[in-house]
C-alpha positions in Angstrom: -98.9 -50.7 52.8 -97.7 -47.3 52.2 -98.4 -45.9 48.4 -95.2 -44.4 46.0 -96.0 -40.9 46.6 -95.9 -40.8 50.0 -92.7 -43.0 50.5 -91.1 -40.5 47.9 -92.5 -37.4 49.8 -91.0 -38.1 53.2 -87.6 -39.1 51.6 -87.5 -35.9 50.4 -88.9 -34.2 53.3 -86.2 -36.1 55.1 -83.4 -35.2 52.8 -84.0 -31.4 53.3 -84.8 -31.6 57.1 -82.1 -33.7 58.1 -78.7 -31.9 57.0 -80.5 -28.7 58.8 -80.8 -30.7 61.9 -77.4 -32.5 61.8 -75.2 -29.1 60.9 -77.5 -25.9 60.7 -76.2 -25.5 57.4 -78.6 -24.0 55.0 -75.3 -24.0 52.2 -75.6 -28.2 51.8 -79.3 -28.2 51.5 -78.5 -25.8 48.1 -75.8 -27.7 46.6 -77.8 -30.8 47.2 -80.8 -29.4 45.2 -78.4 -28.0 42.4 -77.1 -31.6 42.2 -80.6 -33.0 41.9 -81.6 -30.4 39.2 -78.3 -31.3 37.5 -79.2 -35.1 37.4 -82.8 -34.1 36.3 -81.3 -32.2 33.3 -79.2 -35.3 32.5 -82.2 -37.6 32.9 -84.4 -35.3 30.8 -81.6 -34.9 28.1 -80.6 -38.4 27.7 -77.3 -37.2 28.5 -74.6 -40.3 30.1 -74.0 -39.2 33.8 -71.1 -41.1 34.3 -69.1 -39.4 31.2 -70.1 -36.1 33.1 -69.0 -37.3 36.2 -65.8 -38.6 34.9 -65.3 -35.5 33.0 -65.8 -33.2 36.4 -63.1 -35.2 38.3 -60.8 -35.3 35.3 -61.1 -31.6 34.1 -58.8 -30.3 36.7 -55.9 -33.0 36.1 -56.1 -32.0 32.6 -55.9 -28.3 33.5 -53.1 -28.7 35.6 -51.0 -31.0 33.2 -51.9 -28.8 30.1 -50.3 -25.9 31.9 -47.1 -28.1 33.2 -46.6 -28.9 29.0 -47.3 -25.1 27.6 -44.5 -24.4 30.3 -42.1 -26.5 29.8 -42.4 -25.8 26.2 -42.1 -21.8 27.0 -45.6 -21.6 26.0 -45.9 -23.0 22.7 -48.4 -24.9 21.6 -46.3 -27.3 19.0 -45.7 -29.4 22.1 -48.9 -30.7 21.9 -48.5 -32.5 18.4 -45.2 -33.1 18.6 -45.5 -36.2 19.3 -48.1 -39.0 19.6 -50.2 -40.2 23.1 -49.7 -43.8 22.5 
């Protein structure tokens, strides 16, 4: 029966090896150990991954609608309290 470490070794010798043999593409191998560093952070930190998840995919939708209300106001900010979400 094979032991922990060496199951976890080859799936990450694997991980790195195989997006270099499927697209010769050093750039995915990167962003797939930032991610991992990121997640290790978030494990380490007891921080919630799913509300930093959430709050990747949602930051731009916020961006984008917080710039259609400043211009529809004519760039004030009052439009923002003006009147309540709910």
């Amino acid at each position: 029966m094979a032991s922990t470490n060496l199951v976890f070794s080859l799936s990450c010798v694997s991980s790195l090896i195989c997006p270099l043999y499927i697209d010769k593409n050093f750039v995915d191998v990167v962003i797939m150990m930032i991610f991992g560093m990121l997640g290790y952070l978030c494990r380490k930190f007891d921080l919630n991954t799913a509300a930093i998840v959430l709050a990747l995919i949602l930051d731009p939708i916020g961006k984008k609608n917080l710039r259609r209300s400043l211009a529809l106001s004519g760039g004030g900010p009052g439009i923002l309290f003006s009147m309540p979400v709910c």
